[in-house]
N, CA, C and O of each residue as an XYZ file, in Angstrom:
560
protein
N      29.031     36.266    -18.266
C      28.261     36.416    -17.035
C      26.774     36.215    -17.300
O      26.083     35.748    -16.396
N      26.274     36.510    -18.382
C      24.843     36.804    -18.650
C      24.303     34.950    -18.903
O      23.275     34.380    -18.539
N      25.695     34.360    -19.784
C      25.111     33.388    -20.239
C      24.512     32.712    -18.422
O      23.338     32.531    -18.099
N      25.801     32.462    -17.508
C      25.750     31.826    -16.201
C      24.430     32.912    -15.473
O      24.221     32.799    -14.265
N      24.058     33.368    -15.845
C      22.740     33.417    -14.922
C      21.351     33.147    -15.697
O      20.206     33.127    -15.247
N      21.909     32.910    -17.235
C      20.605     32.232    -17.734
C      20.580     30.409    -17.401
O      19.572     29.729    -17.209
N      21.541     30.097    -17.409
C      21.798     28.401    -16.979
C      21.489     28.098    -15.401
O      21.069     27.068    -14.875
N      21.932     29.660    -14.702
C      21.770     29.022    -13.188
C      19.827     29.210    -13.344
O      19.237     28.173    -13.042
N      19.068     30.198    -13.697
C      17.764     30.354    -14.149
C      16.986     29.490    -14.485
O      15.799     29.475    -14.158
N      17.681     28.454    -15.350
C      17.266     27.549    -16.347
C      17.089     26.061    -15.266
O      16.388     25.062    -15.426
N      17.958     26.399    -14.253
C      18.423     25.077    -13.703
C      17.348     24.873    -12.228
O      16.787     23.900    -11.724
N      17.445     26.661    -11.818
C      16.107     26.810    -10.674
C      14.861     26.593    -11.157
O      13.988     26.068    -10.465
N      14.695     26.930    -12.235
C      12.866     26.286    -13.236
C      12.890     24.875    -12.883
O      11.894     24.386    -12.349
N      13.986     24.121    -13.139
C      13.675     22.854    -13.832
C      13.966     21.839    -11.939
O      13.225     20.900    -11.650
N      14.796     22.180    -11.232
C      14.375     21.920    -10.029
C      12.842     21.916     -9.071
O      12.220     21.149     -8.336
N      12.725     23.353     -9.648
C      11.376     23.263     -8.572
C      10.279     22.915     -9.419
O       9.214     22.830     -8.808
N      10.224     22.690    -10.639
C       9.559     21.842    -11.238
C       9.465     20.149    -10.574
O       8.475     19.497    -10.241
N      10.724     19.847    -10.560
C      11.027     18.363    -10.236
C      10.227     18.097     -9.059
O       9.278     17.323     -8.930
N      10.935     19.102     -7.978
C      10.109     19.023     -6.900
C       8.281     18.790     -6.446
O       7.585     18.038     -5.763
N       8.152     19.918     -7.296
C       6.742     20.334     -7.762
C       6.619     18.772     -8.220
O       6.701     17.957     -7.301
N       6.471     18.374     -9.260
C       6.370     16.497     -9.606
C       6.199     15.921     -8.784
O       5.014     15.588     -8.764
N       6.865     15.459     -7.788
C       7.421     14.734     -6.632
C       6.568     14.570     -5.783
O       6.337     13.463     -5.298
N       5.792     15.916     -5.372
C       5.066     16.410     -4.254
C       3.376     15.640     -5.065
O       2.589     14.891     -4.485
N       3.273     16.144     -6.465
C       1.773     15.716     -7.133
C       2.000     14.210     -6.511
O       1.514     13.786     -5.462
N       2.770     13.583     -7.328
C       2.983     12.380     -7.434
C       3.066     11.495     -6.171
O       2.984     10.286     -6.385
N       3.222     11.915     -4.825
C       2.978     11.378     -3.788
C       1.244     11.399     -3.317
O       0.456     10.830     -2.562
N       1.304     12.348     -4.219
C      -0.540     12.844     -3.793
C      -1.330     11.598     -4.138
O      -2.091     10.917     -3.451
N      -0.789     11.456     -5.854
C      -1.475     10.294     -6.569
C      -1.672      9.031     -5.900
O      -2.613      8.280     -5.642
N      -0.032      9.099     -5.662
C      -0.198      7.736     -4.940
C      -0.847      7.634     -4.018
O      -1.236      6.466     -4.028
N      -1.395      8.329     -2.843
C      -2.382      7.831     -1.622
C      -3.704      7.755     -2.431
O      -4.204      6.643     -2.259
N      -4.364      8.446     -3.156
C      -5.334      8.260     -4.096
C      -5.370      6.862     -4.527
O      -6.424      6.239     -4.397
N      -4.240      6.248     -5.073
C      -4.004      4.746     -6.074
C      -4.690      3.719     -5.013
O      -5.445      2.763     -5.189
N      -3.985      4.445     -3.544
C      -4.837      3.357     -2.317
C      -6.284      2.949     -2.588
O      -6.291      1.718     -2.599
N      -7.092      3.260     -2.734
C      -7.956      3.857     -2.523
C      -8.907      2.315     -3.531
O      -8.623      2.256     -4.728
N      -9.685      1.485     -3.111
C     -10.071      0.685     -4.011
C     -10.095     -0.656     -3.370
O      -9.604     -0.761     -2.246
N     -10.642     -1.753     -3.994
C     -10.259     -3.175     -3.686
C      -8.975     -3.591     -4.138
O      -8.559     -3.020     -5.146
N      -8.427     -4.254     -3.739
C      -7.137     -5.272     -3.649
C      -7.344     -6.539     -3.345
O      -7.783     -6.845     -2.237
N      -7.050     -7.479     -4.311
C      -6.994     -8.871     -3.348
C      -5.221     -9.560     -3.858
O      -4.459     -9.491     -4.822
N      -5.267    -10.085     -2.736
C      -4.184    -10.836     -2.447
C      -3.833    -11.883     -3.361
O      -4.575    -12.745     -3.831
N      -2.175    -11.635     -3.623
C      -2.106    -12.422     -4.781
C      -0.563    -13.031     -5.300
O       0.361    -12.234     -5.456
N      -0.413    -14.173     -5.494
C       1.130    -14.536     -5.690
C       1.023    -15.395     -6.508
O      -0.035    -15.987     -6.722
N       2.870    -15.766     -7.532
C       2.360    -16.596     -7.912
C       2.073    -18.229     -7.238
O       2.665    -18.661     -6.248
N       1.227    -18.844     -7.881
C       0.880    -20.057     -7.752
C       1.744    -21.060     -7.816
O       1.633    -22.143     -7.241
N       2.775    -20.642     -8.647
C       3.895    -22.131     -8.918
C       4.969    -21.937     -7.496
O       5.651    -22.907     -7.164
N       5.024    -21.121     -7.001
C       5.801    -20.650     -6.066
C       4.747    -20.754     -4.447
O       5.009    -21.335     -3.393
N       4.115    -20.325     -4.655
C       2.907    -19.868     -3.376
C       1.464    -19.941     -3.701
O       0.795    -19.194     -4.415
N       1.069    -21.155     -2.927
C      -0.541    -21.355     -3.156
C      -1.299    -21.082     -1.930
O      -1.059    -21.717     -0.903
N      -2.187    -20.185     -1.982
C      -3.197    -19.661     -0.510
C      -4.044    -20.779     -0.531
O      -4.346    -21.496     -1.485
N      -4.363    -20.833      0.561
C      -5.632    -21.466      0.986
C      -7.285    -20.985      1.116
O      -8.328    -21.423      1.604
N      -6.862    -19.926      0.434
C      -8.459    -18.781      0.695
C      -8.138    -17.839      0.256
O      -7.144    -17.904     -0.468
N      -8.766    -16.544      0.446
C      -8.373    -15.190      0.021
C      -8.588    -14.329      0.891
O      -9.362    -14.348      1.848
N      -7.806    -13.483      0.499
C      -7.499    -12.032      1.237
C      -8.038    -11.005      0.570
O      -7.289    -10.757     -0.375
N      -9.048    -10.210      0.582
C      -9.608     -8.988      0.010
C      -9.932     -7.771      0.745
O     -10.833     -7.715      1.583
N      -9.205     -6.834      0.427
C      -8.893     -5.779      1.328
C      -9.698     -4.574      0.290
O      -9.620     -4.695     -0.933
N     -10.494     -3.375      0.953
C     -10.966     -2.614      0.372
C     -10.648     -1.490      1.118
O     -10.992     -1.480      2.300
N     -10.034     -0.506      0.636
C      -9.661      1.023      1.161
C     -10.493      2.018      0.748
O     -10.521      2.310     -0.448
N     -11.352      2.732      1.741
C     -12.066      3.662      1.315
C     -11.334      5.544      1.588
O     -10.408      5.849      2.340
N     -11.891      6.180      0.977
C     -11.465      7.968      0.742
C     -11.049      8.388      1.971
O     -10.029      9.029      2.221
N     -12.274      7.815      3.079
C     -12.275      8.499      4.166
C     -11.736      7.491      5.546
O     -12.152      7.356      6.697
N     -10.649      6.915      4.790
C      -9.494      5.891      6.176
C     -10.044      4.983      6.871
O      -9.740      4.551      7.983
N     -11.223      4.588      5.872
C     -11.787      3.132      6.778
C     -10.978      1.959      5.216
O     -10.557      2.106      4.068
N     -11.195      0.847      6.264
C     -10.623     -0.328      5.480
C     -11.559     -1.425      6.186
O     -11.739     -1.536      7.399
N     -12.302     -2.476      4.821
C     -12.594     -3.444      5.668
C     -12.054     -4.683      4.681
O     -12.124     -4.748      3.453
N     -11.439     -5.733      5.719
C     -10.693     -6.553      5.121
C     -11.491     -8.081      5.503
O     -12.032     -8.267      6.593
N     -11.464     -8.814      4.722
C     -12.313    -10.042      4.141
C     -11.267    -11.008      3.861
O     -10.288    -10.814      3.141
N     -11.560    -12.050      4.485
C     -10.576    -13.420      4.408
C     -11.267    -14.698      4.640
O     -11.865    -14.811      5.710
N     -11.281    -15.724      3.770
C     -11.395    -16.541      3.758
C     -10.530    -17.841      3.815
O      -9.374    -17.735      3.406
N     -10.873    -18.825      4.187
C      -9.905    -20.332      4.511
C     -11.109    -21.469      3.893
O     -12.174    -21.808      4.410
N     -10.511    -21.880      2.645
C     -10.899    -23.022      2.057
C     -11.126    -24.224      3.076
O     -12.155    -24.886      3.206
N     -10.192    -24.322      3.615
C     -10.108    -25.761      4.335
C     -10.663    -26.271      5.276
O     -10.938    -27.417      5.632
N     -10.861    -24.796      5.821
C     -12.182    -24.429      7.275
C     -13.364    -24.284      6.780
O     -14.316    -25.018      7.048
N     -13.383    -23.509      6.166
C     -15.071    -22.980      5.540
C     -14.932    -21.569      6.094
O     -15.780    -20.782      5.674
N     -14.177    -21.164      6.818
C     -14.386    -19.897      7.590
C     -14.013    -18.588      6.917
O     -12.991    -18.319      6.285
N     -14.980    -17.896      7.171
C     -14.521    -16.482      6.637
C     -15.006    -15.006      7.291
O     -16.195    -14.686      7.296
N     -14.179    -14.335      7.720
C     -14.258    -13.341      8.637
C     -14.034    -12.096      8.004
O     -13.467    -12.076      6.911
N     -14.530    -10.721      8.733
C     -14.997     -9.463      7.814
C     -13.935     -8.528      9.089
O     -14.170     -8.688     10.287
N     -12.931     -7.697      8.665
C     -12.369     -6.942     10.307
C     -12.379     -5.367      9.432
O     -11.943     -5.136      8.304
N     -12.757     -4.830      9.992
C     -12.874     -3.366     10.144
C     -11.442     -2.723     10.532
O     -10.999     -3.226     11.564
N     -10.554     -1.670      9.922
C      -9.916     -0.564     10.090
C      -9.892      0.357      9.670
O     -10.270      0.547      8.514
N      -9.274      1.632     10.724
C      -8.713      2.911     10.077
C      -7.439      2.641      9.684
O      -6.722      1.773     10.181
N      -7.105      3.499      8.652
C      -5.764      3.216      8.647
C      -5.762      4.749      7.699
O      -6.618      5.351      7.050
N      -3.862      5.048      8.129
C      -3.057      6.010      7.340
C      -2.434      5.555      6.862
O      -2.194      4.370      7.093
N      -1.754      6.331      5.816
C      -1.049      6.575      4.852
C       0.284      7.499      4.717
O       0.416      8.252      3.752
N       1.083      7.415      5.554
C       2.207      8.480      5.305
C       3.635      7.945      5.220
O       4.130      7.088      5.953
N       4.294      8.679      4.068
C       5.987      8.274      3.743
C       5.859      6.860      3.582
O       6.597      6.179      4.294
N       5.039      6.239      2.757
C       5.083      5.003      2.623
C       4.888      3.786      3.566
O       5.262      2.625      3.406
N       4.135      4.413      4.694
C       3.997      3.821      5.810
C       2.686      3.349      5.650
O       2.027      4.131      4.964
N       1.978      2.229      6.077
C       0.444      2.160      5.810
C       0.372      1.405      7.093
O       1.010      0.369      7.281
N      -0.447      1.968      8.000
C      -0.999      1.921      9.380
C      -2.574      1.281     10.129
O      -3.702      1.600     10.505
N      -1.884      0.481     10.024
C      -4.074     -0.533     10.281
C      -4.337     -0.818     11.915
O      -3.715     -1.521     12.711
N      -5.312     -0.124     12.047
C      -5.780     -0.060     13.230
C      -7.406     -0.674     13.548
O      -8.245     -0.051     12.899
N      -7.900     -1.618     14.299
C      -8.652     -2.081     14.444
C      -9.916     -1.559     15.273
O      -9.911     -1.584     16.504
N     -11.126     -1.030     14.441
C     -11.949     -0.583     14.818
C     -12.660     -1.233     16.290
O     -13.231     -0.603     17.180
N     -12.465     -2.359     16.218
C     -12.985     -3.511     17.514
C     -12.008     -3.108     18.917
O     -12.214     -3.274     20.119
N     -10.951     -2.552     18.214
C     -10.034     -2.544     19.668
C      -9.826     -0.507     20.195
O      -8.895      0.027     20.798
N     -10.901      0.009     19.730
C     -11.348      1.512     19.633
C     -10.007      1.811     19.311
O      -9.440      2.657     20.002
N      -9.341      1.219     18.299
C      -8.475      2.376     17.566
C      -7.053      2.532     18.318
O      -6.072      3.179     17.951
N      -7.188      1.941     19.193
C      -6.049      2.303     20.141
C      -4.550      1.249     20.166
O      -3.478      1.516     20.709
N      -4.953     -0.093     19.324
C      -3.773     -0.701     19.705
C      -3.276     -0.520     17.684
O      -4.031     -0.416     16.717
N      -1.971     -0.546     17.734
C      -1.402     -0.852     15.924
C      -1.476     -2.302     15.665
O      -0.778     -3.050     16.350
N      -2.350     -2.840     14.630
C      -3.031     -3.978     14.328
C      -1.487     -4.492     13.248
O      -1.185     -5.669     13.051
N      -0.878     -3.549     12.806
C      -0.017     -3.573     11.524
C       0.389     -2.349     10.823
O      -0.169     -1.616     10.007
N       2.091     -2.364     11.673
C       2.236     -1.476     10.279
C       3.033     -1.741      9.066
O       3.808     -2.674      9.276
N       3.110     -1.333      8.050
C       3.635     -1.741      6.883
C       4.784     -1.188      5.886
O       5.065     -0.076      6.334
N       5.175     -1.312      5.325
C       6.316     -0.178      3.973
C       5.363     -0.821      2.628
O       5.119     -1.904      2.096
N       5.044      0.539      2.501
C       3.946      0.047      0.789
C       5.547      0.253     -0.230
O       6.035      1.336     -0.551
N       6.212     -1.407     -0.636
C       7.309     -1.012     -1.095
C       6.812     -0.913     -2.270
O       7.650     -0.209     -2.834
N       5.899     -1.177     -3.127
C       5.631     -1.092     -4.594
C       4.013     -0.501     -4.185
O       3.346     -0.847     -3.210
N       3.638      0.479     -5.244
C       2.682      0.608     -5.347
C       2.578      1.301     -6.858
O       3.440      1.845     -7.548
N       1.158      1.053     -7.084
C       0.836      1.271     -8.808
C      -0.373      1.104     -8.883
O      -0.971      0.375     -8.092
N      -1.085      1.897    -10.071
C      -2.319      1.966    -10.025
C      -3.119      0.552    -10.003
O      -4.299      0.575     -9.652
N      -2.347     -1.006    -10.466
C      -2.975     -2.257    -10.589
C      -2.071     -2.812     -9.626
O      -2.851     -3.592     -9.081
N      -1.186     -2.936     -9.140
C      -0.141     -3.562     -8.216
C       0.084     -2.978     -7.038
O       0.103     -1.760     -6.862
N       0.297     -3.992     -6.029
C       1.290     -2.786     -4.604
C       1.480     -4.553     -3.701
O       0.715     -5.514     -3.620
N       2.725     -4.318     -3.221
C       3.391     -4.786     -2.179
C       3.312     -4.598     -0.512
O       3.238     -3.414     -0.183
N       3.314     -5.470      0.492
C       3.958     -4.377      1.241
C       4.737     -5.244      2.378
O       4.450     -6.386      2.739
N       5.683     -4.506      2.801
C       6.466     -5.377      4.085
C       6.402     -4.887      5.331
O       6.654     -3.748      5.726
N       6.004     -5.948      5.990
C       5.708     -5.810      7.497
C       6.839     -4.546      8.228
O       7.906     -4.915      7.738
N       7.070     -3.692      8.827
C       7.922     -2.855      9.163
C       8.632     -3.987     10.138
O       8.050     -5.050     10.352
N      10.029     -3.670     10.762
C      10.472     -4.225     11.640
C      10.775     -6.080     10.782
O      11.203     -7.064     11.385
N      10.481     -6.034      9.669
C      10.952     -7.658      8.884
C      11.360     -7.189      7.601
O      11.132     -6.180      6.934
N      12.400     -8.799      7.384
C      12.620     -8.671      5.495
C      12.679     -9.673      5.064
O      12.889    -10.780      5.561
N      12.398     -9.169      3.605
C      11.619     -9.797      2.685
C      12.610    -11.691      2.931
O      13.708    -11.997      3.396
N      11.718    -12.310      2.461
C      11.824    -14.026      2.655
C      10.368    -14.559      2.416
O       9.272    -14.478      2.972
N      11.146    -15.393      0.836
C       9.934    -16.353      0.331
C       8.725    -17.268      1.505
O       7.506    -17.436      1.516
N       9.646    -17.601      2.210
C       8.427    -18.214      3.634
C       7.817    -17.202      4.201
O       6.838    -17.772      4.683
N       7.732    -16.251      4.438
C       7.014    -15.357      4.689
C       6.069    -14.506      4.058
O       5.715    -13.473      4.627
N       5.544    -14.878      2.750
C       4.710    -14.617      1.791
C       3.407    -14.566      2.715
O       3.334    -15.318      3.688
N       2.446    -13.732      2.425
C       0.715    -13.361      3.306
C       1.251    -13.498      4.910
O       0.547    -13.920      5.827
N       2.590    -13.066      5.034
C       2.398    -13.177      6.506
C       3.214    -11.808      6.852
O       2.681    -10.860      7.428
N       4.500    -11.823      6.453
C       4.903    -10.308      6.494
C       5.317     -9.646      5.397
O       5.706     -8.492      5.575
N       5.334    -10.235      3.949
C       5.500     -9.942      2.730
C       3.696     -9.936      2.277
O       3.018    -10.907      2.613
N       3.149     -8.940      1.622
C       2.205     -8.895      0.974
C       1.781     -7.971     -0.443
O       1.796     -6.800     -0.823
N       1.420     -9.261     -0.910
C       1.354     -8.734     -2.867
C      -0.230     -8.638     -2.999
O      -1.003     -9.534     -2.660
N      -0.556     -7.532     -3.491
C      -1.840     -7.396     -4.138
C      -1.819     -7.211     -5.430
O      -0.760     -7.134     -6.053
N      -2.931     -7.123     -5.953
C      -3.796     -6.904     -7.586
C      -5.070     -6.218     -7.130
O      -5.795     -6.551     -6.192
N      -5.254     -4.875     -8.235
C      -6.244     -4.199     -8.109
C      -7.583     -5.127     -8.604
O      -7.444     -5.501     -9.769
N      -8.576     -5.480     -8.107
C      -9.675     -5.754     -8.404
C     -10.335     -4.927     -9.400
O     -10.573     -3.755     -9.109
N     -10.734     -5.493    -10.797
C     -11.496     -5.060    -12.031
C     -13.046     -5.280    -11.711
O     -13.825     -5.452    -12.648
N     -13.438     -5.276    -10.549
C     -14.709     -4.972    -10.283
C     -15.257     -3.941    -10.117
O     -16.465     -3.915     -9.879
């Protein structure tokens, strides 16, 4: 009897430990947001025409930067955006916040990498920078 309530003991530590993990580790990750990103695939597969550079700040602003080689054009758009259950939510400061610009599934994320797929689509190579999106942390 004594041993089974040191194992069931042993087994409630190491659960709410896990848990406990689980909970940091979601923390981290909205933190990992947090930085420049630019847009990025490979080349032998998928070549952009410009770039995509997205910067996430502490306090839920985002301003995102895109350029088009072919035009010359390059435009600066302002959002808030959240962060919850893997959801990432961009809302357009120009349109007072009120309409959903994009929402997303951050399916990979990592302190140098993150993915994400358009909610409501799936994944398909033709759809690369349009409802599939790959970043790289910027070493700037």
């Amino acid at each position: 009897m004594k041993n089974w309530i040191i194992i069931l003991a042993a087994v409630t530590m190491t659960l709410s430990g896990c848990m406990k993990g689980a909970v940091e580790k979601e923390l981290d990750r909205k933190e990992w947001l947090i930085g420049t990103w630019y847009e990025y695939y490979d080349p032998q597969i998928f070549a952009m025409d410009g770039s995509s550079v997205v910067t996430f700040s502490a306090d839920g602003a985002a301003l995102w930067h895109y350029s088009d080689i072919l035009s010359g054009v390059s435009s600066n758009f302002d959002y808030r955006y959240t962060f919850e259950n893997n959801i990432l939510k961009l809302k357009s400061t120009l349109k007072n916040g009120t309409d959903d610009d994009g929402s997303y599934e951050v399916i990979f994320l990592s302190r140098d990498e993150m993915a994400w797929q358009r909610v409501g689509t799936s994944y398909a190579k033709g759809s690369w920078s349009s409802d599939y999106k790959h970043f790289l942390r910027s070493k700037d």
